[in-house]
C-alpha positions as CSV (number, residue, x, y, z in Angstrom):
1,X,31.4,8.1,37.3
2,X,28.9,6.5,34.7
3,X,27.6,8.1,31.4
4,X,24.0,7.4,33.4
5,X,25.0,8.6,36.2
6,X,26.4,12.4,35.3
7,X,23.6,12.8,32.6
8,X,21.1,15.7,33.5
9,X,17.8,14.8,35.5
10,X,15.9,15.5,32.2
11,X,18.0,12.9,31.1
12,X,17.6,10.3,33.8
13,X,13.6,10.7,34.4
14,X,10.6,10.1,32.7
15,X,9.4,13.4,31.7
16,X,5.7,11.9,33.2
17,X,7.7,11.1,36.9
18,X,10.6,14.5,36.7
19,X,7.5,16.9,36.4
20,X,5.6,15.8,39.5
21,X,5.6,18.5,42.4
22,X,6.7,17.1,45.9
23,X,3.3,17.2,48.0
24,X,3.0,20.7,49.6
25,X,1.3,19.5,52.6
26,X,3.5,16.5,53.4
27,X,6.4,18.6,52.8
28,X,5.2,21.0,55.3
29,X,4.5,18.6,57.9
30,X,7.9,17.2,57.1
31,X,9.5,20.2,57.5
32,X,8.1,20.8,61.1
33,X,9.0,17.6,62.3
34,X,12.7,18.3,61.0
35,X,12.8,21.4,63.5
36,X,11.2,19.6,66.5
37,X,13.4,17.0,66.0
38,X,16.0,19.5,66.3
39,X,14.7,20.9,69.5
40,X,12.6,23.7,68.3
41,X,8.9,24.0,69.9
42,X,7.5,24.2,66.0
43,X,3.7,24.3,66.2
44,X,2.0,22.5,62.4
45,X,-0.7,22.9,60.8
46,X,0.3,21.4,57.9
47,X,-0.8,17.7,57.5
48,X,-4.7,17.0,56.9
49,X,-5.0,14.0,59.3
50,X,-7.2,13.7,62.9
51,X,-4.8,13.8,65.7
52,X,-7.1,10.8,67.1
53,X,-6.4,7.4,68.0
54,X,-7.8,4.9,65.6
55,X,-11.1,3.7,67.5
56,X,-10.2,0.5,69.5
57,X,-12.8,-1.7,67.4
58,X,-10.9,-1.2,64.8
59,X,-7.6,-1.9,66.0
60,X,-9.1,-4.9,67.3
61,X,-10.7,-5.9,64.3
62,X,-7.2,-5.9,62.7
63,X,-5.5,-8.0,65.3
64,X,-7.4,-10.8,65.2
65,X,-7.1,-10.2,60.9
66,X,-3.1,-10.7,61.4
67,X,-4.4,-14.3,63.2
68,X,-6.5,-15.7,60.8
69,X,-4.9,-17.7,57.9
70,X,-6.9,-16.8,54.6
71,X,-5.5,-13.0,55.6
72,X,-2.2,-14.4,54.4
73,X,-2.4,-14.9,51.0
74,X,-3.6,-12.6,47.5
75,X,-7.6,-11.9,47.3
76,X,-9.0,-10.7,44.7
77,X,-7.4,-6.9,43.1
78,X,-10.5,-5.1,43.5
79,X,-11.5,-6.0,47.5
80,X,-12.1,-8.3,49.9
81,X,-16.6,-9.2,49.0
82,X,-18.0,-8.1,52.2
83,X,-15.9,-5.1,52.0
84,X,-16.9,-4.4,49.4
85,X,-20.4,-5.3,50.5
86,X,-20.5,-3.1,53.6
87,X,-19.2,0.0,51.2
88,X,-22.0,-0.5,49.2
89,X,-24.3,-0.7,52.2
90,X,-22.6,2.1,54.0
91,X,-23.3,4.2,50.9
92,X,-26.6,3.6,50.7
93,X,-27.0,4.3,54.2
94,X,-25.2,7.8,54.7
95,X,-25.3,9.6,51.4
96,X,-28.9,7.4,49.8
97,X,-26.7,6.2,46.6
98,X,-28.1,2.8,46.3
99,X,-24.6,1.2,44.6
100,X,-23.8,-2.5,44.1
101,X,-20.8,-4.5,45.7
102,X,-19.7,-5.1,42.2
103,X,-19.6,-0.9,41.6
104,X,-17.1,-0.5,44.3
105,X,-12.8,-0.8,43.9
106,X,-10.8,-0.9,47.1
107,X,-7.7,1.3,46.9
108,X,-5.0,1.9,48.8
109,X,-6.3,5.1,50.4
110,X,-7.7,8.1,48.3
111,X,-4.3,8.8,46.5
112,X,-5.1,6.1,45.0
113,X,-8.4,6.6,44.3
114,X,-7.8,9.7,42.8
115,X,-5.3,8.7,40.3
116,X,-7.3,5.5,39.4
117,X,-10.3,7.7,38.2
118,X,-8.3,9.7,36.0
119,X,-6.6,7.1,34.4
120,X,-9.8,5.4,33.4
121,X,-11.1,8.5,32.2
122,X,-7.9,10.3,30.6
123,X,-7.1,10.0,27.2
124,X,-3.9,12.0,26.8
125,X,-4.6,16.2,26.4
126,X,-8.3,15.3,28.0
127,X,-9.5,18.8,30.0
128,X,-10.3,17.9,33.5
129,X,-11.9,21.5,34.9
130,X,-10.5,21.9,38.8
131,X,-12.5,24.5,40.9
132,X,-9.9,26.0,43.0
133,X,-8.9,25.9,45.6
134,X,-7.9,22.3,45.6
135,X,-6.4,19.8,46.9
136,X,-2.7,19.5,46.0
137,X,-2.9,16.4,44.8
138,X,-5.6,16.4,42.5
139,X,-3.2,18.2,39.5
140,X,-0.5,15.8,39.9
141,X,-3.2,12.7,39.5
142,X,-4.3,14.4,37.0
143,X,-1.4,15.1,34.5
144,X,0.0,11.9,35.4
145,X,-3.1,9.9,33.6
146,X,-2.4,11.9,30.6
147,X,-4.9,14.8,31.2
148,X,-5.0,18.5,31.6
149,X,-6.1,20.3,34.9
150,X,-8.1,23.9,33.8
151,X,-8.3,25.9,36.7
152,X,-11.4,27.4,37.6
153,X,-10.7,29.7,40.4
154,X,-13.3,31.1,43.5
155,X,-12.1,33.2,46.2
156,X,-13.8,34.0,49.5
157,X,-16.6,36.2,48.1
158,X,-18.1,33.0,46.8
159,X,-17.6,31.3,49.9
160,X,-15.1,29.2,47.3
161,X,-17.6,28.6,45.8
162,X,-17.5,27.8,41.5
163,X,-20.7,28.4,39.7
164,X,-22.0,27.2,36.4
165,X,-21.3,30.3,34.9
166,X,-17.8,29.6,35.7
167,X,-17.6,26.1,34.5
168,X,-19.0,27.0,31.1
169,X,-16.8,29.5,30.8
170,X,-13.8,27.4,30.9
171,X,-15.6,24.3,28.5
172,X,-13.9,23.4,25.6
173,X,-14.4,20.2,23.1
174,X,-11.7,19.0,25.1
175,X,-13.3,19.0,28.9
176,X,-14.1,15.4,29.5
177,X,-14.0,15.6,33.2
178,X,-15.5,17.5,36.3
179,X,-13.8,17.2,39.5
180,X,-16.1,17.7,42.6
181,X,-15.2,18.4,46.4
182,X,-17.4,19.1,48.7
183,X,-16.9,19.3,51.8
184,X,-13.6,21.0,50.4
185,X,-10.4,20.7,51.3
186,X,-8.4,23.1,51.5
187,X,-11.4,25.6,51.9
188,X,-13.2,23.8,53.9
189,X,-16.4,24.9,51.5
190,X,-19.8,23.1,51.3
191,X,-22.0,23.0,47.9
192,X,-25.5,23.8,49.1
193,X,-28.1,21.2,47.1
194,X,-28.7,23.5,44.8
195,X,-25.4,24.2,43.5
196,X,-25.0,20.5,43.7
197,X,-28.1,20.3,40.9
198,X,-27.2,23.3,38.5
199,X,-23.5,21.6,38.4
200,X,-24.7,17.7,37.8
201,X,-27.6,18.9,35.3
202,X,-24.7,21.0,33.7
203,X,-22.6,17.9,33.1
204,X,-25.0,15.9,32.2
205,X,-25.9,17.9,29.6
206,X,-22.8,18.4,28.0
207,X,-21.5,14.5,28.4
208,X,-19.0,15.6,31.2
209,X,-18.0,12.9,33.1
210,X,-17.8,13.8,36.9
211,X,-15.4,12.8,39.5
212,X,-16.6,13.3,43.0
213,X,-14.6,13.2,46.5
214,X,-16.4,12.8,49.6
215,X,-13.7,11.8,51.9
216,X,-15.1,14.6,53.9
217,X,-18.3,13.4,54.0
218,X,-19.7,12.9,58.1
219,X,-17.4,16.6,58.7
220,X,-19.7,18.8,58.2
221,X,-20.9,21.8,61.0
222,X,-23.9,24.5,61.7
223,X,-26.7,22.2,60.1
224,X,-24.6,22.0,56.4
225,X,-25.6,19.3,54.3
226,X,-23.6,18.1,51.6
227,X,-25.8,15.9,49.2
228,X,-24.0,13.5,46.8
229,X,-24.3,14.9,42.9
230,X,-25.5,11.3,41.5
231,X,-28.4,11.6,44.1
232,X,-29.3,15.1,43.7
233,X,-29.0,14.1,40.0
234,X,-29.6,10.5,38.7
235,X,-29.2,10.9,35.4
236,X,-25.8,11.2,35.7
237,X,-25.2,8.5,37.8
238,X,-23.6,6.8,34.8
239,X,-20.9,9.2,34.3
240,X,-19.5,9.6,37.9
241,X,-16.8,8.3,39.7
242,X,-17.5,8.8,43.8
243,X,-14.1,8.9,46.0
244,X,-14.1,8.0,50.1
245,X,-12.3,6.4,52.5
246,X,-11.6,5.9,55.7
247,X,-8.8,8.0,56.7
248,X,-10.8,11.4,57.8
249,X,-14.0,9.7,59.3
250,X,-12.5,7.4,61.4
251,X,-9.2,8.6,62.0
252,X,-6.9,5.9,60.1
253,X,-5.0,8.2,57.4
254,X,-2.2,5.6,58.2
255,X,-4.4,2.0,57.5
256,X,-4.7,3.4,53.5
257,X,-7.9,2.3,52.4
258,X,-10.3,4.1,50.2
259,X,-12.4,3.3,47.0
260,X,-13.9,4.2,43.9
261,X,-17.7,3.5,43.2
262,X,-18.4,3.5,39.6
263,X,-20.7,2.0,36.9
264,X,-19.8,-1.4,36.6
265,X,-17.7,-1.3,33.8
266,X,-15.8,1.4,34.6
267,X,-14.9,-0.4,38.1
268,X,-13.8,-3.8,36.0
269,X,-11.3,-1.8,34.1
270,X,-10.1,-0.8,37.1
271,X,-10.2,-4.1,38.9
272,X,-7.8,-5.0,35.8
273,X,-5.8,-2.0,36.3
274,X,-5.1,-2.4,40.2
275,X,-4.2,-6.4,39.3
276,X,-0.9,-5.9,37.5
277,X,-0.5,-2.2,39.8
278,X,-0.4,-4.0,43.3
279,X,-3.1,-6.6,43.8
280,X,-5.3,-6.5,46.6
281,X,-5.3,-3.9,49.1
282,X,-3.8,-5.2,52.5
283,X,-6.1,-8.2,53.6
284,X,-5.6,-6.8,57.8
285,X,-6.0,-3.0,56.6
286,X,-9.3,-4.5,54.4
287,X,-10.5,-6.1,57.6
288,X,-9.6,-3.1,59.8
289,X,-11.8,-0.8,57.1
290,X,-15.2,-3.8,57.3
291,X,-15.3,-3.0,60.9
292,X,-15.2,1.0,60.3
293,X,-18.0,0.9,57.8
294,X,-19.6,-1.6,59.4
295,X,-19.8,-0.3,62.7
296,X,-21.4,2.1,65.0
297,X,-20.5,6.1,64.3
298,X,-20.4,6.9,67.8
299,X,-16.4,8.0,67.8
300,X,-16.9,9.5,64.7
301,X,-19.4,11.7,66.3
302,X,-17.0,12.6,69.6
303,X,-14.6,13.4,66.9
304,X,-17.1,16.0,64.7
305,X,-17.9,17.7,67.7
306,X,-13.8,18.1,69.0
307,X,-13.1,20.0,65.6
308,X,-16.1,21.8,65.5
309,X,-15.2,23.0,68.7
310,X,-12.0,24.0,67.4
311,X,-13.5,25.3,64.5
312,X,-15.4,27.6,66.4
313,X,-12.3,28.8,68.2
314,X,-9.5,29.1,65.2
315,X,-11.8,31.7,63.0
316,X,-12.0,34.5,65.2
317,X,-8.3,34.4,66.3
318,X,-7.4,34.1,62.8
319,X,-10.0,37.0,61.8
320,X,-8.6,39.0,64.4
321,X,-5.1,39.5,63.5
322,X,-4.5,42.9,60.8
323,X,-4.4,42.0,57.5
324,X,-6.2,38.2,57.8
325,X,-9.6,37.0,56.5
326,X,-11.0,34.1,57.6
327,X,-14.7,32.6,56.3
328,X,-15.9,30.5,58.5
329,X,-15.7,27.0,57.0
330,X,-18.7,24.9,57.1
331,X,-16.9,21.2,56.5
332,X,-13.7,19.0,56.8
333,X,-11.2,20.5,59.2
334,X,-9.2,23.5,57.8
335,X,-9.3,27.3,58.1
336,X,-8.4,28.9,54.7
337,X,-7.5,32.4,55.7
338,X,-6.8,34.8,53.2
339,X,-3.7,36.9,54.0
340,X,-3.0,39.4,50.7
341,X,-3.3,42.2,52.9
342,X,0.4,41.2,54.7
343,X,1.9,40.7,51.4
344,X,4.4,43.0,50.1
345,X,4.7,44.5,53.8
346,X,7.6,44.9,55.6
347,X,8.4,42.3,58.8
348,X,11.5,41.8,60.1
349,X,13.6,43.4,57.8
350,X,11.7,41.2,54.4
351,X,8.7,42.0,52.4
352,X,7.1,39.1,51.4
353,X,6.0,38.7,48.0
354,X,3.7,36.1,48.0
355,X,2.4,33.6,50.6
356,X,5.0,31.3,50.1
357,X,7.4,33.7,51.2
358,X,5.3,35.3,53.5
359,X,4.8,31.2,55.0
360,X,8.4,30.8,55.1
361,X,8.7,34.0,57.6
362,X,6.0,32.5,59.8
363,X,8.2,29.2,60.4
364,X,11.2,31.0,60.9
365,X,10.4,33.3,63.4
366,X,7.0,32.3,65.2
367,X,7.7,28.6,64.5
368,X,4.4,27.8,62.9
369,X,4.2,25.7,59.8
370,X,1.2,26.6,57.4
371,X,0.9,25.7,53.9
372,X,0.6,28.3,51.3
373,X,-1.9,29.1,49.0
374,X,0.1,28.1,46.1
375,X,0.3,24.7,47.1
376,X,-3.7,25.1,46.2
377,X,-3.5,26.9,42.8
378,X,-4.5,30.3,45.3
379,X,-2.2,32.4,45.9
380,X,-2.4,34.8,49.1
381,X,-3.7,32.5,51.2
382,X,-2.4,30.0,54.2
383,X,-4.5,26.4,54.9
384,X,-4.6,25.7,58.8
385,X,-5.7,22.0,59.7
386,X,-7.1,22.3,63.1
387,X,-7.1,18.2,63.2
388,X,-4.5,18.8,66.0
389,X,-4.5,19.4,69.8
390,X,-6.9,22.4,71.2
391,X,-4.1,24.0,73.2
392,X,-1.2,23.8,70.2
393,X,-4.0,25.1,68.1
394,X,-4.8,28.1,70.1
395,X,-0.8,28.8,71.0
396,X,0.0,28.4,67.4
397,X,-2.4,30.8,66.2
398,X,-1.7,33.6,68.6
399,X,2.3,33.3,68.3
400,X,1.4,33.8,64.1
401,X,-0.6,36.8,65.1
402,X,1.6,38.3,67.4
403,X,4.2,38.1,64.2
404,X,1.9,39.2,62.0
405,X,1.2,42.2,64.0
406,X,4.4,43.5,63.3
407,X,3.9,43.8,59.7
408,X,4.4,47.4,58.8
């Protein structure tokens, strides 16, 4: 055996790559498949991804792509020009931020989108405030571009919700950067407009840059509008960094394309960046995305209405089992129940001391895969995508609750 070879992780790793956390959600869905695959009828909740088709438009916009010759070679790092175009046009058409072509950056899905913003921003030990709950990701991307993720936590008796109070409250010399979801994931929460304004006329008055995510943009249910901060408030246009894609909209978590819209030198930094990371994003996945944004948003509405029917179902049956809370979320796809009235009770012989434990029961013995709170800087809680078919949905839910009932 090499020197290299027996030496100690901490040895062999990058103390940047040997800290990141697996993701909790992908791990989860992982996990499920694993015990499917081994013949057990595991119902998952776990991975944040419509269990839709790709509409056919788009698959057909990508197979005549793989045909065409100039689809071959390298384009340019930071998009494909009508792309980038039709992002700019799509933008100005669904959220009223008029943007230029040359303010968007094609990435290879959100991921990427979200660790690109950080690492223009992030100086190393640069405070990035989270609101929590948050996506699991979103710390990672974070620490990885050098900065540091402050937690700012809501619960459900803010509708998980973060107010300005809040933020403050956390601001240091250090904070440099605000990260914004709404509709949230994993809450599924929805700033109102004017929580939007007393957050952007926060930040621009204390020089905060602000990083906004609206991947869950066209998911939003009972009349919920969710207003982009550089709209609500233009004066800070030049200090924010807006997130999408297409994977949520129009079902193609798989095609991995997203973008960044930024002032424009912000965005030719990161054209520079994304040339020596990867190049262009793939030309047929690029072509796939034109005729997404491009298009009508008829199957995009057929989808909003099949999870807000399922939205609409999953509450109550979650809110009905002993010992579970469920608000009723008003965007994106997820319940976020809270479930610290089952901890530390006794089921099946095991008392459960947090959510990860008590998650790890709920697998084992009513084969349902959630993801814990922790996974979302909240412990005590479980995230349920209902992105997946009606009947699994409803099955799953009642074989957690019959488990659950048994908690003593």
């Amino acid at each position: 055996m090499t020197a290299s070879a027996s030496a100690p992780a901490s040895a062999r790793l990058s103390a940047r790559i040997g800290g990141i956390a697996e993701s909790a959600t992908l791990a989860v869905d992982a996990k499920a498949k694993a015990l499917k695959a081994q013949g057990r009828p595991v119902i998952g909740f776990g991975a944040g991804q419509p269990d839709f088709p790709t509409p056919g438009y788009i698959v057909e916009a990508a197979r005549e792509a793989c045909g065409q010759r100039a689809n071959h070679g390298y384009t340019g790092a930071a998009g494909l020009p009508e792309l980038r175009e039709a992002i700019a046009e799509k933008t100005r058409r669904d959220s009223g931020y008029a943007v230029e072509a040359s303010q968007v950056l094609v990435t290879n899905g959100g991921k990427q989108a979200v660790y690109s913003a950080f690492a223009a921003l992030c100086d190393p030990g640069d405070e990035v405030l989270l609101p929590a709950p948050y996506w699991t990701t979103y710390p990672e991307a974070i620490t990885l571009a050098g900065g540091v993720p402050v937690q700012v936590t809501a619960d459900e008796s803010t509708g998980y919700l973060v107010g300005v109070e809040q933020l403050e409250a956390a601001r240091t010399p250090r904070t440099k950067v605000l990260l914004f979801n709404s509709p949230s994931n994993p809450s599924g929460a929805v700033y109102p407009r004017d929580q939007v304004e007393a957050i952007g006329r926060w930040a621009a008055e204390h020089d905060i840059w602000v990083v906004t995510d609206e991947i869950y943009e066209h998911l939003l249910y009972d009349g919920a509008e969710a207003p982009s901060l550089p709209v609500v408030v233009p004066e800070i246009a030049d200090r924010t960094l807006v997130l999408n894609g297409v994977a949520k909209t129009y079902a193609m978590t798989g095609w991995r394309v997203g973008w960044v819209i930024g002032p424009d030198d912000i965005i030719k930094a990161l054209s520079n960046f994304q040339s020596h990371l990867c190049g262009n994003v793939s030309n047929v996945a690029q072509r796939a995305a034109l005729a997404a944004v491009a298009g009508p948003l008829d199957a995009v509405h057929e989808m909003h209405a099949a999870f807000d029917a399922r939205r609409r179902e999953i509450v109550p049956l979650l809110g009905d089992i002993p010992g579970v809370e469920c608000p009723t979320p008003q965007g994106a796809f997820y319940a976020y129940p809270s479930v610290k009235g089952l901890i530390g009770k006794e089921l099946r012989g095991q008392r459960p001391q947090n959510s990860v434990e008590l998650a790890a029961l709920v697998l084992e013995h009513a084969e349902v895969a959630v993801v814990p709170g922790e996974a979302f800087g909240t412990p005590g809680y479980f995230r349920l995508s209902y992105a997946l078919d009606a009947e699994d949905m409803v099955t799953g839910v009642q074989r957690m609750g019959e488990f659950l009932r048994e908690a003593e």
